[in-house]
C-alpha positions in Angstrom: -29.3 -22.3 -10.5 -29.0 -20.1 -13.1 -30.1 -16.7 -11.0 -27.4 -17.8 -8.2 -24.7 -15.7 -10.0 -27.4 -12.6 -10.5 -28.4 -13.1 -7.2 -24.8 -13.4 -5.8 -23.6 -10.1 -7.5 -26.7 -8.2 -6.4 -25.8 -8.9 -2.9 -22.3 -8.3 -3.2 -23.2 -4.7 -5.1 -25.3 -3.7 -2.0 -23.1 -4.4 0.4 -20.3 -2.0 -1.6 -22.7 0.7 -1.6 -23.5 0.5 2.3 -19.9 0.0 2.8 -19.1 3.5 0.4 -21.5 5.5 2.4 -19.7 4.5 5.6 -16.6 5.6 4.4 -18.1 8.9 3.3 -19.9 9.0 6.6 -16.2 8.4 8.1 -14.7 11.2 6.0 -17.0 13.9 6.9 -15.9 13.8 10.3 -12.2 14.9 9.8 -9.7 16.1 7.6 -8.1 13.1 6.1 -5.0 13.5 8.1 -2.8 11.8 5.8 -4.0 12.9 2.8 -3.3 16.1 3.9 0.2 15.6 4.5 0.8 14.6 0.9 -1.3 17.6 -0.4 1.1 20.0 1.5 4.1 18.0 0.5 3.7 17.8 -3.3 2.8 21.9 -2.8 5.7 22.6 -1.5 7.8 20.2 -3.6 6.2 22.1 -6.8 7.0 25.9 -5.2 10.6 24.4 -5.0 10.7 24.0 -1.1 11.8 20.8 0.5 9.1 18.8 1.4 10.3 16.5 4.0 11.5 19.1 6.3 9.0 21.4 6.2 8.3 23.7 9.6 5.0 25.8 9.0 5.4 29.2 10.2 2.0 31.4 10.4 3.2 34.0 8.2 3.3 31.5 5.1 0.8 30.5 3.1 -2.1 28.3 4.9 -1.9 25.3 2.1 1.3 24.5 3.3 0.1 24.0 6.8 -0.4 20.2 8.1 -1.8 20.4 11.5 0.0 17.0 12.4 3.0 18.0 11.9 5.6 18.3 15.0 7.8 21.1 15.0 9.8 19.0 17.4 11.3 16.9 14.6 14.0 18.3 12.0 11.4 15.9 9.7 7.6 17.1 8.6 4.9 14.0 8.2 5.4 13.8 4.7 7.1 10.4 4.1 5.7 9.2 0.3 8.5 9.4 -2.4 8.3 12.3 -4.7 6.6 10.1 -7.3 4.1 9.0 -5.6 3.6 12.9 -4.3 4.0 13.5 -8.3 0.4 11.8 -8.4 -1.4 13.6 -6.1 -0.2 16.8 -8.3 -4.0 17.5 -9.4 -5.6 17.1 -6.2 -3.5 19.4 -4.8 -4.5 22.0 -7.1 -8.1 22.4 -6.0 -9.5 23.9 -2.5 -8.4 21.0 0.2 -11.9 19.8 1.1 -13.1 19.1 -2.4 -9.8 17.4 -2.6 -10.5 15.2 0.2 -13.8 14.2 -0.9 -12.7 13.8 -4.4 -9.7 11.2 -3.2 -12.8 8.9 -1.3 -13.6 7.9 -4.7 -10.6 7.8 -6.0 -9.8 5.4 -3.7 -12.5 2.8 -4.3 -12.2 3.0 -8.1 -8.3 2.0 -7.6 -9.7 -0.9 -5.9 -12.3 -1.6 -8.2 -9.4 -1.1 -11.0 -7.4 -3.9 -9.4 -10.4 -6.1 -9.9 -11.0 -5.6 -13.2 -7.5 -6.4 -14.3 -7.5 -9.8 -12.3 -11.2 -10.4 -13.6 -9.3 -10.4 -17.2 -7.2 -12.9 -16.4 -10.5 -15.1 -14.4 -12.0 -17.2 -17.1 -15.1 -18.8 -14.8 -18.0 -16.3 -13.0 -17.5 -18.3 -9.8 -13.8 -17.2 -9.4 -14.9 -13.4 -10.2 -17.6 -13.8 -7.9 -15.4 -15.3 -5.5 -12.7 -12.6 -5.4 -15.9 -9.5 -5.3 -16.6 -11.6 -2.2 -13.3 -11.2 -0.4 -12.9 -7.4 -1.8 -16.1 -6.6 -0.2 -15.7 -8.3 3.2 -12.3 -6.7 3.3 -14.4 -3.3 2.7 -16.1 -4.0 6.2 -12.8 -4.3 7.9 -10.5 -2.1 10.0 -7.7 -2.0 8.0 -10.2 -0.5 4.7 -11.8 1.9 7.1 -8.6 3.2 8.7 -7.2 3.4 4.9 -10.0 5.3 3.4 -10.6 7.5 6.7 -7.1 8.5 7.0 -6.7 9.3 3.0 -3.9 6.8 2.1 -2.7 5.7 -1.1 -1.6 1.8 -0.8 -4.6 1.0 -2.8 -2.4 3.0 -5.6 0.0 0.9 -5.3 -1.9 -2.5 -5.0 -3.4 -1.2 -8.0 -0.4 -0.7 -10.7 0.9 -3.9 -8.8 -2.3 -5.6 -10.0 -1.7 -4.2 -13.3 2.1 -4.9 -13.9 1.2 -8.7 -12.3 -1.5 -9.4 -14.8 0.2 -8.3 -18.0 3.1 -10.3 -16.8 1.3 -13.2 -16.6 -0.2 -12.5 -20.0 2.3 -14.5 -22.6 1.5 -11.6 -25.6 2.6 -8.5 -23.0 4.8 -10.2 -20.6 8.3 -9.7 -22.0 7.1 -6.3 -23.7 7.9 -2.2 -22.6 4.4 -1.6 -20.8 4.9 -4.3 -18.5 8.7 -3.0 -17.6 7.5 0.6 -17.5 5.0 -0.5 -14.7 8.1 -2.4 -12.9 10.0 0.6 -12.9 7.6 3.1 -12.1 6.5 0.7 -9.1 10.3 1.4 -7.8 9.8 4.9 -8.5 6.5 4.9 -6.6 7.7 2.7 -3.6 11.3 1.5 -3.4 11.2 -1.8 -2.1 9.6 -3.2 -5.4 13.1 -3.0 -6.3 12.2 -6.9 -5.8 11.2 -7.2 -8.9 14.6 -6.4 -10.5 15.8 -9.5 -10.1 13.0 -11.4 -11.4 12.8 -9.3 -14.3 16.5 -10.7 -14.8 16.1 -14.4 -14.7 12.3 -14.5 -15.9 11.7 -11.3 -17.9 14.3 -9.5 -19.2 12.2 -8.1 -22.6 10.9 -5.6 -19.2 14.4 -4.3 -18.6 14.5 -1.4 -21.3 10.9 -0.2 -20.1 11.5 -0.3 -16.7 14.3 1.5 -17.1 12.0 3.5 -18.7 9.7 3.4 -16.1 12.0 4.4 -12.9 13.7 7.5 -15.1 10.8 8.8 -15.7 9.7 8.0 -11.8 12.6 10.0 -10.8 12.9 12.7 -13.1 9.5 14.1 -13.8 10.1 15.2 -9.8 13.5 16.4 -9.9 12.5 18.7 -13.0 10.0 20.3 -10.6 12.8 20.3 -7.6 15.8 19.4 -8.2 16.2 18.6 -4.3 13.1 16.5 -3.7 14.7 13.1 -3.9 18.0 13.7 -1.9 15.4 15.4 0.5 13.7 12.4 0.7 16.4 10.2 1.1 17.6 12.3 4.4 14.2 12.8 5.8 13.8 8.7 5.7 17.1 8.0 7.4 16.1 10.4 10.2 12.6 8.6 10.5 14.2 5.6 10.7 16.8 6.7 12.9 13.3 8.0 14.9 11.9 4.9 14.8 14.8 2.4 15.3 15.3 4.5 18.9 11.6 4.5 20.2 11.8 8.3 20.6 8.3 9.9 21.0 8.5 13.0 20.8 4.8 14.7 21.8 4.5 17.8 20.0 3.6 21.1 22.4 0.3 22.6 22.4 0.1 24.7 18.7 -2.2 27.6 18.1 -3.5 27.4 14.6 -5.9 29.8 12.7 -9.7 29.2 13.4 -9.7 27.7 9.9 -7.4 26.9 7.5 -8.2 26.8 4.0 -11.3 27.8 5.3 -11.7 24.6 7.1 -13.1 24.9 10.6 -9.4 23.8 12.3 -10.9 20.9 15.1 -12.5 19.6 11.4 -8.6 19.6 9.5 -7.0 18.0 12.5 -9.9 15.6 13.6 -10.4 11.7 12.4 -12.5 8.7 13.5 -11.3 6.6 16.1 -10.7 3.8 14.6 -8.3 1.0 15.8 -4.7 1.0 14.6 -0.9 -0.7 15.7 2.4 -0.8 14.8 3.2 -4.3 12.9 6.5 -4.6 12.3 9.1 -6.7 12.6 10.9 -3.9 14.1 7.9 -3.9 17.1 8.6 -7.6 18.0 11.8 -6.8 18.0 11.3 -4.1 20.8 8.6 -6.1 22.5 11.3 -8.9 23.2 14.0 -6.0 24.2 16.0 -6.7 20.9 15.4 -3.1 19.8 17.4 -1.2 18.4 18.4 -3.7 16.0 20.3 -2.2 13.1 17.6 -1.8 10.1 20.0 -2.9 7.5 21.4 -6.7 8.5 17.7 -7.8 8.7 16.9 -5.9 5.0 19.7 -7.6 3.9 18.6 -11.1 5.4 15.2 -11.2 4.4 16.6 -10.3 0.8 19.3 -12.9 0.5 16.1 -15.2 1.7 13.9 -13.8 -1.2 17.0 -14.4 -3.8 16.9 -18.0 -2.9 13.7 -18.2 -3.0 13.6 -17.0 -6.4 16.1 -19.0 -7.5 15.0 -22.6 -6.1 11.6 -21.7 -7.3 12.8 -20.3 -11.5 11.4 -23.8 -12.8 8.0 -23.1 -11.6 5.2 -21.9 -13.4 4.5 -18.2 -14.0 1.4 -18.0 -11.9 3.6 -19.9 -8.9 6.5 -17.3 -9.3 4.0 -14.1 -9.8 2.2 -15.4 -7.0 5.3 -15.8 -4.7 6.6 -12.1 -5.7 3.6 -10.8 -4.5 3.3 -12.6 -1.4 7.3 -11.6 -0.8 6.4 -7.9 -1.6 3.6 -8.0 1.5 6.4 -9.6 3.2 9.1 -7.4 3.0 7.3 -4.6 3.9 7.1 -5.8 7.6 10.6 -5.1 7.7 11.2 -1.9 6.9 12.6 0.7 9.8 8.8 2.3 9.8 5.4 2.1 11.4 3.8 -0.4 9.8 -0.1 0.2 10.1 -3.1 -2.4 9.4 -4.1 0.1 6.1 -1.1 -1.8 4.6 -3.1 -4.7 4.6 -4.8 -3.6 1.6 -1.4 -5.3 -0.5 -2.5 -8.5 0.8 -5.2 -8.5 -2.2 -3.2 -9.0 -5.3 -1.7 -12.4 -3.4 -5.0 -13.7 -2.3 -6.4 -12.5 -6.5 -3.2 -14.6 -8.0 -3.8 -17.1 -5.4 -7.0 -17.9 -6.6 -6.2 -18.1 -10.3 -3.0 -20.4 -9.6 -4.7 -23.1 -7.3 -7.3 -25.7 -8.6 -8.7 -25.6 -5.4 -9.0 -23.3 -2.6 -5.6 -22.7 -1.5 -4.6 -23.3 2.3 -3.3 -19.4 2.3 -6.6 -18.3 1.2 -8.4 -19.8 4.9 -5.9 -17.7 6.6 -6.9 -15.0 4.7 -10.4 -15.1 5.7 -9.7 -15.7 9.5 -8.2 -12.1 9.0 -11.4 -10.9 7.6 -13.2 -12.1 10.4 -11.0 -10.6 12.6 -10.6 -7.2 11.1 -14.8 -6.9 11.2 -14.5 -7.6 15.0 -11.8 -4.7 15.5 -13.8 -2.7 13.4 -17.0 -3.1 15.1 -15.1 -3.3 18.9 -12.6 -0.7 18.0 -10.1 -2.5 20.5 -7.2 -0.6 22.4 -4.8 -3.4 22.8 -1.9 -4.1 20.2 -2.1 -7.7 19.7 -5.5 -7.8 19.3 -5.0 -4.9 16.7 -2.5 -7.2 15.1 -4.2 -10.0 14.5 -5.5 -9.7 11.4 -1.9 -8.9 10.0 -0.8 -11.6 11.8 -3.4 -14.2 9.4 -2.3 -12.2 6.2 1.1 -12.3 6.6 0.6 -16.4 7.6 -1.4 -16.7 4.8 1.7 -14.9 2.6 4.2 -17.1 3.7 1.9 -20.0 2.9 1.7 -19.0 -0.4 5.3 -18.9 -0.9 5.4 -22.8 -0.9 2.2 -24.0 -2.7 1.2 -27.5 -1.7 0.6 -29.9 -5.2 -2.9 -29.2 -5.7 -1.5 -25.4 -7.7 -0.2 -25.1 -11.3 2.1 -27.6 -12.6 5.8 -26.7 -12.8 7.3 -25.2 -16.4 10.3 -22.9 -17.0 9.7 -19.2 -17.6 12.8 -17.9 -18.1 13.3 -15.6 -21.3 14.9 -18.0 -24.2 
C-alpha cells in the first residue's frame, strides 16, 4: 500500500510530460495568435503609441504587426489591461519566435506554481495526489490545449489568484500587506477582481493598505511608460463591447503582408491548430433567446448586488467557505462580461475545485460536476466538434459545479466568524 502514492505520482508525472510535448507539438504549427497580440501591444505601449487602436501600416516597423488584426475596426486585438501587458514586458524584448516558445513553458510552470501554493496549504498525500489528478486530466482537455496553443495568459491570473487565496487563508499572512498587494494588483491585472474589495472590508481589512499598494502600483508602473495606456484601454473596451453587445462581424478584407515578418514565414505567424472553441457567455444566451442587445451594465450590476448578499448572508462562515465562494463568484462573474467568453477561461475553474477540496471532508458534490467537464472537454478535444453547445458543455459543468460551491451542503467546514476584530 505503501508504493500506491509512488506509483500514483509516477503515472501522473508521465502523463504531464506526454501532455507538454503535445502542447509543444501544437505550438510549432502556428504563431500563438494571441500571444502575439499582447507582444505588439506592450511594444507599442512602451514606444508611447496607443495600443488598443493600433492600425499597422507596412512602412512601420514589423514587431508591431499582428496579422489578426482588422483594419475594419477603430480597435486592434489587443484587449489585456496595461498591467497585465506590463508583464509580458520581457518577452517582448526578444525575437518573437523564441518568445513564443519561451511563454509554452511559462505557462505550465504558472500552473504548476498554483499547485504548489494549494499543496502548502494540503496537509495529507492523498489530497495532493488528488488535485495532480484533476490538473492533469484538465491538461488533456480542449480548453488547456486551446489556452496553451493560442498563447493566453489566464493561467497568470489563476496563478496570483491561487497565491493571494492561500495566504489569505493562512491566519499568520492573512490580514498582512503581501496578501493586500496581491488583491490589488489582481484589480490591476484584471478588473473584475474588484470583488474582492468588499470582502477585504468585512473579512480582511489589515489587506486594504497593501492593496492599495497593490493596484497603484498596477496602474502606475504603465502610465509612467504611457501616460495614455489606461484611458486608451478604457475606450478601446467600451467599443468592443459596444462590438460585441451589437453582433457586428465585421470580416476583415483580404491583407497582403510581407513573406515573413520578424523573419517568420507569414502563413506560420498567422496559422493555429484547429482546435474547438465558442462563445460562453451570458451575453450568447441572451442572443440565442433574441434578448440581445441587452444593456451590459443592469446585468453587471445584478449579478453584483447578488454577490453582495451573498457575502453578507455567508460573513459567519468559515474562511475556507468564504475563500471558496469568492472564487467560485470570480469564475462566475466572468460569464457576464460584454466579451467573448472562450473555453481557455476555464482554466479559473482550478483554484475553486483546489479550495474545494481542502474545505469539504468529503468529496464535494461541485467537485463530480467538475469531472463531468473533464470528460467532456477530452471528447471535444479528441472530436474537435463544430457545433456551439457541444463546445459549451464543459463550461456549462464548471460553471454548475461553481454555483454548487457557493452553497456547500453540511458535510464542509464548520461555521466561525472571520471578520477582522
Amino acid at each position: 500500500m505503501k508504493a500506491a502514492p509512488t506509483i500514483g505520482w509516477v503515472v501522473l508525472s508521465l502523463l504531464l510530460v506526454i501532455s507538454f510535448v503535445i502542447d509543444v507539438d501544437n505550438v510549432t504549427q502556428g504563431g500563438a495568435i494571441d500571444l502575439r497580440n499582447r507582444i505588439t501591444g506592450i511594444r507599442l505601449l512602451a514606444d508611447h503609441l496607443d495600443a488598443y487602436h493600433y492600425k499597422w501600416q507596412k512602412t512601420e516597423p514589423e514587431k508591431y504587426c499582428d496579422p489578426y488584426n482588422n483594419p475594419l475596426l477603430t480597435v486592434s486585438k489587443t484587449t489585456s489591461t496595461p498591467a497585465l501587458l506590463f508583464l509580458h514586458w520581457p518577452l517582448a524584448l526578444l525575437p518573437y519566435r523564441l518568445a513564443q516558445f519561451l511563454w509554452l513553458p511559462l505557462q505550465w510552470l504558472f500552473l504548476f506554481g498554483t499547485i504548489w501554493f494549494w499543496f502548502r496549504r494540503y496537509p495529507k498525500t492523498g489530497q495532493r495526489l488528488l488535485l495532480t489528478a484533476i490538473v492533469t486530466a484538465f491538461t488533456y482537455t480542449a480548453a488547456w490545449r486551446l489556452h496553451a496553443e493560442r498563447g493566453q495568459s489566464y493561467v497568470v491570473l489563476l496563478f496570483f489568484f491561487a497565491w493571494w487565496l492561500t495566504a489569505t487563508l493562512d491566519p499568520k499572512t492573512g490580514n498582512r500587506f503581501v496578501a493586500g498587494f496581491l488583491a490589488g494588483l489582481l484589480v490591476a491585472l484584471r478588473p473584475p477582481f474588484l470583488i474582492l474589495a468588499p470582502f477585504l472590508l468585512l473579512h480582511r481589512r489589515g489587506q486594504l493598505p497593501g492593496a492599495l499598494v497593490g493596484l497603484l502600483l498596477g496602474i502606475g508602473l504603465p502610465l509612467l511608460v504611457n501616460p495614455g495606456s489606461w484611458s486608451n484601454y478604457a475606450s478601446a473596451m467600451q467599443t468592443h463591447s459596444m462590438l460585441y453587445l451589437s453582433g457586428d462581424d465585421l470580416r476583415p478584407p483580404q491583407q497582403h503582408y510581407p513573406p515573413t515578418i520578424e523573419g517568420i514565414p507569414t502563413d506560420i505567424l498567422g496559422a493555429y491548430v484547429p482546435i474547438s472553441y465558442a462563445d460562453f457567455s451570458a451575453h450568447s444566451f441572451l442572443r440565442w433567446i433574441g434578448l440581445e442587445p441587452f444593456p451590459a451594465l443592469p446585468l453587471l450590476f445584478a449579478v453584483g448586488l447578488f454577490f453582495i448578499v451573498w457575502l453578507w448572508w455567508s460573513r459567519e462562515q468559515q474562511i475556507e467557505i468564504l475563500l471558496l465562494g469568492v472564487a467560485a463568484w470570480f469564475f462566475i462573474f466572468d460569464l457576464f462580461l460584454p466579451a467573448y467568453r472562450n473555453n481557455y477561461n476555464d482554466v479559473l475553474i482550478l483554484n475553486v475545485v483546489a479550495l474545494g477540496l481542502l474545505a469539504a471532508t468529503k468529496f464535494p458534490l461541485g467537485g463530480w460536476a467538475c469531472l463531468l467537464s473533464l470528460l467532456f472537454g477530452w471528447g471535444i478535444a479528441v472530436l474537435t466538434p463544430t457545433q456551439a453547445w457541444l463546445i459549451n458543455l464543459p463550461a456549462f459543468f464548471f460553471t454548475l459545479g461553481a454555483v454548487l460551491f457557493l452553497f456547500p451542503p453540511g458535510n464542509f467546514s464548520n461555521p466561525k466568524n472571520n471578520r477582522d476584530k
